[in-house]
C-alpha positions as CSV (number, residue, x, y, z in Angstrom):
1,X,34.9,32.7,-107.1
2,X,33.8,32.9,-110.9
3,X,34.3,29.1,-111.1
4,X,31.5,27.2,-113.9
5,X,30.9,23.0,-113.4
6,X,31.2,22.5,-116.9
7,X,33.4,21.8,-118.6
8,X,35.5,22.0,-115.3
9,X,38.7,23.3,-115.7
10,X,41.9,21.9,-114.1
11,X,42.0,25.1,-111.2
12,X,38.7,24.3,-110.8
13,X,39.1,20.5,-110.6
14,X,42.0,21.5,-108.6
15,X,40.4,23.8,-105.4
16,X,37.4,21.0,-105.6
17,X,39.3,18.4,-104.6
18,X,41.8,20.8,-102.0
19,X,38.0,21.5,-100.7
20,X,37.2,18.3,-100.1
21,X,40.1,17.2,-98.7
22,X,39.7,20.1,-95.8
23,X,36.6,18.5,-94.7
24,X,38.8,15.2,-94.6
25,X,36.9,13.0,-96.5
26,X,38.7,9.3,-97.0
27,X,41.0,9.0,-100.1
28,X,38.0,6.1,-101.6
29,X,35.8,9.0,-101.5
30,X,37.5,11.9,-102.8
31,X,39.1,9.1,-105.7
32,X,35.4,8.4,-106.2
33,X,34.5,12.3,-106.7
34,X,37.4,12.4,-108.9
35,X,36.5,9.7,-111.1
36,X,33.1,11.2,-111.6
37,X,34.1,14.7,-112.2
38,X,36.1,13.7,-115.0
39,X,33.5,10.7,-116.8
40,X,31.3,14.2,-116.5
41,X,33.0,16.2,-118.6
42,X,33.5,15.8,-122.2
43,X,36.8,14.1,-124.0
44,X,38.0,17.0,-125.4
45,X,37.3,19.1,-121.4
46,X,38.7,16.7,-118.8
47,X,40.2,19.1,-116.3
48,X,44.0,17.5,-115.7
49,X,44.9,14.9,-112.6
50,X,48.3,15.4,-112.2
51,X,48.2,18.1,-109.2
52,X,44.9,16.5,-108.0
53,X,46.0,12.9,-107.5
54,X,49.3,14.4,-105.8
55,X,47.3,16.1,-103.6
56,X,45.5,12.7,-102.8
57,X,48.2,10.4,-102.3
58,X,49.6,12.8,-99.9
59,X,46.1,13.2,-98.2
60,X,45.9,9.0,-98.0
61,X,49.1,8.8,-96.7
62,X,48.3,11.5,-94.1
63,X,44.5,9.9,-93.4
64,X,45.9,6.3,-93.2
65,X,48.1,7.2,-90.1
66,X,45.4,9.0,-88.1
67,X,42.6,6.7,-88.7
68,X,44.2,3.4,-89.6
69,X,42.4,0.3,-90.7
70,X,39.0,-0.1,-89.2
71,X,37.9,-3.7,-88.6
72,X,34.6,-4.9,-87.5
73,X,35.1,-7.5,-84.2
74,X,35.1,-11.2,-85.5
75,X,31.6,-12.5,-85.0
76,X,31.0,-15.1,-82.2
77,X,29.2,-18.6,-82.2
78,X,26.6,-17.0,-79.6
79,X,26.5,-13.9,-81.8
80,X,26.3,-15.5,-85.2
81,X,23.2,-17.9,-83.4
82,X,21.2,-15.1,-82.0
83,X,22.0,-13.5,-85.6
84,X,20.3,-16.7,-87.4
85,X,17.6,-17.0,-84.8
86,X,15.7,-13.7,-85.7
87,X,15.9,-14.9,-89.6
88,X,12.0,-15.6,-90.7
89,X,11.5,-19.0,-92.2
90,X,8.0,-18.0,-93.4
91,X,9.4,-15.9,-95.5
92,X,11.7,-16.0,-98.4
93,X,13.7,-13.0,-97.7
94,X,14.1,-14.9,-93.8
95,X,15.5,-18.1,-95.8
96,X,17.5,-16.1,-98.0
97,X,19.1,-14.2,-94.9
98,X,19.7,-17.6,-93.1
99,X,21.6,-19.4,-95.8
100,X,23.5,-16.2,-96.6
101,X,24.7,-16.2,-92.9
102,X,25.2,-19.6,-92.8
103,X,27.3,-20.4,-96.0
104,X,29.3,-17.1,-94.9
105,X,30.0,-18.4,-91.7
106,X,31.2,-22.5,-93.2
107,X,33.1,-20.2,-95.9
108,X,34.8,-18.3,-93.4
109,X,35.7,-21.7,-91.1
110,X,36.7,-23.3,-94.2
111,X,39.0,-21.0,-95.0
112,X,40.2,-20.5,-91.1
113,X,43.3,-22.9,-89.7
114,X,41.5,-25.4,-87.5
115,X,38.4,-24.5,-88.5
116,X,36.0,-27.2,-87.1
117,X,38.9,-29.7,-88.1
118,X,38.0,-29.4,-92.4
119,X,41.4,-28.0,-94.0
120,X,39.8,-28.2,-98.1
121,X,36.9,-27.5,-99.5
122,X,34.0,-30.3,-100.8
123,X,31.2,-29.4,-102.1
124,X,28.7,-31.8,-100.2
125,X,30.0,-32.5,-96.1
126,X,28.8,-34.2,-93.7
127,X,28.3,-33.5,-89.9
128,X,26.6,-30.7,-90.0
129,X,25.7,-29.0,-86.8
130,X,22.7,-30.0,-85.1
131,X,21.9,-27.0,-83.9
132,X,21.4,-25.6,-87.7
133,X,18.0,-27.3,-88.9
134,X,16.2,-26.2,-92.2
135,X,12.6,-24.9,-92.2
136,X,11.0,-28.1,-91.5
137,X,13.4,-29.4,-88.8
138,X,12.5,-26.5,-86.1
């Protein structure tokens, strides 16, 4: 192909990022390859965008409506306990994982309608579950 990296020129920039969208990488990806390419290459080098980030919009736009959005399933109670149950409390990293998983879980009922009955936030609350005990509690 006679194409050099650097200092990338704007065909070359150009039939990269055509390249990458064949193997149908997401748009987050390619954007990321994009944004690299260019920090690479020196201020007075950077291949141009315009063609590129035309090629990409159409590319998300195309991606979006064949994958769609991917969400993970909402964690369950039973889920979320079995989840907290494997955490070591002998260990730091086990504590650290436990109250990571259990302030995600109050933020996320905060935050939810009807969520265990609270509808603002307070930093200290009472009635906390029994079945959530700290390291000395078990």
């Amino acid at each position: 192909m006679g194409r050099v990296a650097r200092p990338c020129t704007t065909a070359t920039f150009i039939e990269y990022v055509a390249s990458v969208i064949a193997r149908d990488a997401s748009p987050n990806t390619i954007s990321a390859h994009v944004s690299a390419i260019r920090t690479w290459m020196p201020d007075d080098k950077k291949p141009g965008t315009a063609v590129a980030r035309g090629m990409l919009n159409e590319h998300r736009k195309d991606w979006g409506k064949r994958v769609g959005v991917r969400k993970a399933p909402a964690i369950t109670d039973d889920m979320l306990r079995a989840t907290v149950d494997t955490c070591d409390l002998r260990h730091p990293i086990g504590i650290r994982d436990r109250c990571a998983l259990l302030l995600g879980a109050d933020r996320v009922l905060q935050d939810t309608p009807g969520g265990h009955g609270r509808t603002h936030r307070h930093p200290r609350r009472a009635g906390r579950p029994s079945d959530v005990s700290g390291p000395g509690g078990e």
